[in-house]
N, C-alpha and C positions, 0 to 999 in steps of 0.2 A: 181758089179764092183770090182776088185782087184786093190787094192792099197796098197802101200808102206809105212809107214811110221817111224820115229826112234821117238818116246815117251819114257820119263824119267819112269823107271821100279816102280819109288814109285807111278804116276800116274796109271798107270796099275794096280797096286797090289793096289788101292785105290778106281777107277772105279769098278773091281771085287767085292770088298767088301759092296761098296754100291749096286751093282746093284742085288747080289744073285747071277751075271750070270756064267754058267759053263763053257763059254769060252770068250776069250777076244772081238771075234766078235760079241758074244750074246753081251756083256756087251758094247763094242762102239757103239752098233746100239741103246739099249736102252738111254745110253747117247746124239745120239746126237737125236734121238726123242726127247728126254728129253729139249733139251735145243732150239732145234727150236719151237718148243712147246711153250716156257715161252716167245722165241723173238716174235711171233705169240702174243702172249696176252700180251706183252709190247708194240707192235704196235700196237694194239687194243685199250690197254689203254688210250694212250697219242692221238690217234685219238678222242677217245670220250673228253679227257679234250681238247680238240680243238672243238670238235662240239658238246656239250652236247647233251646225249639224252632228248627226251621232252615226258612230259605223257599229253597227253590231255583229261584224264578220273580222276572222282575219284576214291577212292576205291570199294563206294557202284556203281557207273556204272559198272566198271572192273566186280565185281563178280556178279553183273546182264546179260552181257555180258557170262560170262562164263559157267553160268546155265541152258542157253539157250537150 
């Protein structure tokens, strides 16, 4: 998709520099991976501290279980 956008030139030349990437489009794309990525596992988060996970194994079941 081609898009437009007008971003402050020290964001750009700041995005580049972390990312490694040799162009600005390399470099936005790994950003915004980047950042839906971390909302992705911010959501995750805050859903587990709503529904805790449960283990209903001990350790010596678990690695009984796994040796099978």
């Amino acid at each position: 998709m081609k898009v437009t956008v007008i971003l402050p030139d020290e964001l750009i030349k700041e995005a580049l520099e972390y990312t490694k990437a040799e162009t600005i489009t390399e470099a936005l794309k790994m950003v915004l991976k980047g950042y839906i990525s971390s909302q992705k596992l911010k959501n995750l988060s805050l859903s587990i501290l709503q529904e805790p996970l449960e283990f209903n194994y001990s350790a010596k079941e678990l690695r009984k279980k796994n040796n099978l």
